[in-house]
C-alpha positions as CSV (number, residue, x, y, z in Angstrom):
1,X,10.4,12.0,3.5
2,X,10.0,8.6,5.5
3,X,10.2,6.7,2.4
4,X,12.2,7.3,-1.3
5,X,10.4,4.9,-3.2
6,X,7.0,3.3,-4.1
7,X,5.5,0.4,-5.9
8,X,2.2,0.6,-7.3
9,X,0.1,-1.6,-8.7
10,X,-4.0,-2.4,-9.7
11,X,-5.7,-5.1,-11.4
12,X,-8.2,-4.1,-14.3
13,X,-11.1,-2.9,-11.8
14,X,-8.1,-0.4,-10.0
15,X,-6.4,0.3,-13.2
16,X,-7.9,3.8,-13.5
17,X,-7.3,5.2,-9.9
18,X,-4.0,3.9,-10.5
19,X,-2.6,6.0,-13.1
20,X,-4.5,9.1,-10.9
21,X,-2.1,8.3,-8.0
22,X,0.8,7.4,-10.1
23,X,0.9,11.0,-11.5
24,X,0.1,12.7,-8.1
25,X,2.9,10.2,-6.0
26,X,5.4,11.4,-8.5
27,X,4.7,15.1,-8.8
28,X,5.2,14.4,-4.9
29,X,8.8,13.4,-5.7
30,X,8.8,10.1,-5.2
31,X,10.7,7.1,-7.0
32,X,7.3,5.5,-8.6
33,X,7.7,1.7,-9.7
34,X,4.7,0.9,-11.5
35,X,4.1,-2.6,-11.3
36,X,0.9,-2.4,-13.4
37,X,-1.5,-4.3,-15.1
38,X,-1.5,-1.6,-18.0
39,X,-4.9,-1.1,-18.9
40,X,-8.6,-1.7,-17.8
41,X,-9.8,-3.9,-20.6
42,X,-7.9,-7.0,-20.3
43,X,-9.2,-9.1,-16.8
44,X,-6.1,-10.0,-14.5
45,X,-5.7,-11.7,-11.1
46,X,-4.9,-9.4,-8.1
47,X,-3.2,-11.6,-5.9
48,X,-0.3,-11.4,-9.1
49,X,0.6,-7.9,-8.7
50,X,-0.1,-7.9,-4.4
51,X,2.8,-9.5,-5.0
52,X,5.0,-7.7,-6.9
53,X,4.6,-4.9,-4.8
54,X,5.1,-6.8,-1.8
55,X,8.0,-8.4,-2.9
56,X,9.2,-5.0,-3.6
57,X,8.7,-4.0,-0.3
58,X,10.3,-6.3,1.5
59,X,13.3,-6.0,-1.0
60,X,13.9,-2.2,-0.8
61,X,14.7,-0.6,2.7
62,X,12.9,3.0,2.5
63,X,9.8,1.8,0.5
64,X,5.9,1.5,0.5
65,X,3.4,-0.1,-1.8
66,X,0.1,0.9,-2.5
67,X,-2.5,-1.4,-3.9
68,X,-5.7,-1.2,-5.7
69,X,-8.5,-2.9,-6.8
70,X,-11.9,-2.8,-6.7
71,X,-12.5,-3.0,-2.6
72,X,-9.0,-3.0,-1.7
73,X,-9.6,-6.0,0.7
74,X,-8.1,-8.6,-1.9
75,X,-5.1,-7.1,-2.2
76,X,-4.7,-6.6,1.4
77,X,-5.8,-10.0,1.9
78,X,-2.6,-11.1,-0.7
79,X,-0.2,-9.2,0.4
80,X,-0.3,-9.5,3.9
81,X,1.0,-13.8,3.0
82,X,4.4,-12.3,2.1
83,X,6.6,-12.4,5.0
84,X,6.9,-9.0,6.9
85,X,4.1,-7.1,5.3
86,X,1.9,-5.2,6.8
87,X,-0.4,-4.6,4.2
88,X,-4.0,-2.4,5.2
89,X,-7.0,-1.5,3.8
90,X,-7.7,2.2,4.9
91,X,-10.6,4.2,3.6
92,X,-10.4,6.8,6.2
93,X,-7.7,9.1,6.9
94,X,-7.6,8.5,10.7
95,X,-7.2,5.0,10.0
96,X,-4.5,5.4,7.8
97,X,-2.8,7.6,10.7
98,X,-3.1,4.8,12.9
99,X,-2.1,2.2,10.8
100,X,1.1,3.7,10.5
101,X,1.9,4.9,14.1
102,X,0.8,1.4,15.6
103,X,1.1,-1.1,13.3
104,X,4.2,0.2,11.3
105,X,2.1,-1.0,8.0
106,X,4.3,-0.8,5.1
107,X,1.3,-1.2,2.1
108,X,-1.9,0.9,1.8
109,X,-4.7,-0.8,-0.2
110,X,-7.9,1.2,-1.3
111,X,-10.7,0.2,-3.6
112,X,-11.3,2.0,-6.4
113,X,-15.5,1.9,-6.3
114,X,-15.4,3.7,-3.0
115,X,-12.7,6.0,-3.2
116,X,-12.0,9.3,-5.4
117,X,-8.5,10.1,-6.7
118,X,-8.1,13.2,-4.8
119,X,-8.9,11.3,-1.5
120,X,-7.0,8.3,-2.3
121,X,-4.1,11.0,-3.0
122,X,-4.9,12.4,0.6
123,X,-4.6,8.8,2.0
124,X,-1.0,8.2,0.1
125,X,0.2,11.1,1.5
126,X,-0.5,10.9,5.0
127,X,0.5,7.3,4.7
128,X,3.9,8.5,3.4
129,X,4.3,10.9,6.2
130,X,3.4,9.4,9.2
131,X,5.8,8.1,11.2
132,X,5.6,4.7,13.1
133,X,5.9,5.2,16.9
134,X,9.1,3.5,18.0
135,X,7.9,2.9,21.8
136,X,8.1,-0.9,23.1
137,X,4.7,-1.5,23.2
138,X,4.2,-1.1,19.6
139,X,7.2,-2.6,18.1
140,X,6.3,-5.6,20.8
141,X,3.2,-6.2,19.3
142,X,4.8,-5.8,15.5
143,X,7.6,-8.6,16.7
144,X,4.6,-10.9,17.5
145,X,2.5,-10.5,14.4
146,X,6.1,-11.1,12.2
147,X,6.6,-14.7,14.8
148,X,3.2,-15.6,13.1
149,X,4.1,-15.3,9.7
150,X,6.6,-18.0,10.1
């Protein structure tokens, strides 16, 4: 395993792809922190729980976070203002490949109305296994993007 642990979260309009992934990240033997919200019915803000699992992130060495909400762009958007996130909205499994070789991103955000639980699953866990390539041009370009965020 690349990582040991992962925060989770969803506002109400993520809430039930959430507790699909929850089950399937921790049958996968992860340490699961579930940052919420705790149900669909009550209406909650997003950029609240983009950051508690960003926070978390940058907190906790060997961790990911994975996001949801409705389009997964708003939570993307959020988390990437917390200092050495690298927060992405992926919706394709290449994508998700890449944004972990070449960007090093350290939070996946999907959106519930486009994607299923057994591919967001198949998202997580490619996300979780792919390692970031280490070469200079990379981690270069990864130095630069964490200048801007100053």
């Amino acid at each position: 395993m690349i990582f040991g642990s992962v925060a989770i979260a969803a506002d109400h309009r993520g809430y039930r792809l959430k507790v699909d992934v929850v089950k399937a990240v921790t049958l996968s033997g992860y340490n699961v922190i579930d940052y919420g919200t705790e149900d669909d019915g009550t209406i909650v803000d997003y950029p609240d729980y983009a950051e508690m699992v960003a926070t978390y992130v940058q907190e906790t060495q060997d961790a990911f976070g994975v996001l949801i909400c409705n389009s997964g762009v708003g939570m993307a958007i959020a988390a990437n203002k917390l200092h050495g996130i690298r927060a992405v909205f992926c919706d394709r499994l290449d994508i998700v490949k890449l944004a972990r070789e070449h960007n090093d991103a350290n939070v996946i955000c999907l959106g519930s109305a486009f994607t299923s639980a057994e591919y967001a699953v198949q998202c997580i866990d490619l996300f979780a296994t792919t390692a970031h390539q280490t070469n200079t041009r990379y981690s270069t370009r990864i130095e630069k993007i964490d200048r801007l965020m100053t």
